[in-house]
C-alpha positions in Angstrom: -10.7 70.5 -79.9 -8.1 72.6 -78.5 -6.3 71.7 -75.3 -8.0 74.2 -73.3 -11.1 72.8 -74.9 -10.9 69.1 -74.4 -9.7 70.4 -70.1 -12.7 72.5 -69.4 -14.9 69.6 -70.9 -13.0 66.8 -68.8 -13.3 69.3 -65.6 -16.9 70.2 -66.9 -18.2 66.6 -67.4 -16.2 65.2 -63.8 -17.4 68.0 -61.5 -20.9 66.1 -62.2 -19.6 63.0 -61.5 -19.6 61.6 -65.3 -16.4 60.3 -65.7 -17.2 57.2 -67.6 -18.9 59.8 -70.7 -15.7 62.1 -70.3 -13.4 59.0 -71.1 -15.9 58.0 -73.7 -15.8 61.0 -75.5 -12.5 62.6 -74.8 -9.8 59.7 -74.7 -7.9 58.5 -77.3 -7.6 54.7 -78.5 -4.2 54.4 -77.6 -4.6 56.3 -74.1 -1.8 55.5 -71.3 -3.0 55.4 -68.0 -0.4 55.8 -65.2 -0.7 55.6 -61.7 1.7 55.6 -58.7 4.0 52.7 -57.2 1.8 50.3 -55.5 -2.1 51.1 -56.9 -3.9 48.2 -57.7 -3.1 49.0 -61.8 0.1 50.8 -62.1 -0.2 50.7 -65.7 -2.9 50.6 -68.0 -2.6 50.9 -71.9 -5.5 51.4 -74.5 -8.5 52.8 -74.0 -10.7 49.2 -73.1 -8.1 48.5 -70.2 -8.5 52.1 -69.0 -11.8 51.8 -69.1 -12.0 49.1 -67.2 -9.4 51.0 -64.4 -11.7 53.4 -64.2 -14.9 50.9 -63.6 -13.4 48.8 -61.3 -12.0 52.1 -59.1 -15.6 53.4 -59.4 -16.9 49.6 -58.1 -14.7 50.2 -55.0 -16.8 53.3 -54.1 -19.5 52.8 -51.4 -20.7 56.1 -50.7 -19.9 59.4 -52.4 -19.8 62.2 -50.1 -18.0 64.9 -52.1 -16.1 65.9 -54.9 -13.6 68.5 -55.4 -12.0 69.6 -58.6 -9.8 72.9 -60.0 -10.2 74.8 -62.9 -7.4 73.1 -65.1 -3.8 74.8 -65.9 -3.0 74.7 -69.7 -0.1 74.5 -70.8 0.7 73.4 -74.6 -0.8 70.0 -74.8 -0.2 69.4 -71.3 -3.1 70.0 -68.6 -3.5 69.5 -64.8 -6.1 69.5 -62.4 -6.1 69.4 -58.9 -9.1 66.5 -57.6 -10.6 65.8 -54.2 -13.1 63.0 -53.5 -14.7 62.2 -50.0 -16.1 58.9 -50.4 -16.5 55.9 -48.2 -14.9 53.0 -50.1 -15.6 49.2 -49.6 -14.1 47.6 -46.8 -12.0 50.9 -45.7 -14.5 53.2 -44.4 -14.5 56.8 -45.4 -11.4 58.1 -46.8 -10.3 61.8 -48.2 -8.3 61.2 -52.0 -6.5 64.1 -53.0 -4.9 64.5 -56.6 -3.3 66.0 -58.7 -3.9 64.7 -62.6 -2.0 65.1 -65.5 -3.2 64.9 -68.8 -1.2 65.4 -72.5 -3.9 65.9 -75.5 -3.1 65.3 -79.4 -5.0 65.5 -82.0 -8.1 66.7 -79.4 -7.8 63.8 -77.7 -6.5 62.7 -74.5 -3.5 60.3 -75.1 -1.6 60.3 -71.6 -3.1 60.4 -68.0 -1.3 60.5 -64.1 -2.6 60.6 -61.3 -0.3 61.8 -58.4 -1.2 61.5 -54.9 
């Protein structure tokens, strides 16, 4: 898969709130999962521990109330979309996350992941 490919899948498969099967079938082995200063997992390396990121974020969700999510911007093997969810999370009532993700693809895979916000 191209770049531009393996983007309007990951957008494609997200905007109906599949995220588990995009990382399943889009993610690399040796994916690197980065995240800002101070979120629960900063870090996470290899596909099983972002896996499990992505499960235990999706544990702390309590109540989706919408989801938000640009067309991607390709560039190279680089990609970014812009994400919104409006979700009441456990314990902290109803919050508005806003997003911006980068992704780099190799091979048709995604290898590299951030999440700014």
């Amino acid at each position: 898969m191209t770049t531009k490919q393996v983007a309007d899948r990951l957008v494609e498969l997200c905007r109906v709130g599949q995220m588990q099967k995009a990382q399943e079938e889009l993610y690399g082995q040796s994916i690197t999962s980065v995240e800002p200063k101070g979120a629960p997992v900063e870090r996470a390396e290899g596909f099983h521990a972002v896996s499990e990121k992505g499960k235990a974020f999706a544990s702390m969700i309590e109540e989706r109330h919408g989801l938000s999510i640009t067309d991607p911007i390709v560039n190279g093997k680089q990609f970014s979309i812009g994400m919104t969810l409006d979700a009441t999370m456990k314990g902290q009532g109803r919050r508005l996350l806003e997003e911006i993700c980068v992704y780099r693809v190799e091979d048709g895979k995604i290898v590299y992941e951030e999440f700014v916000y």
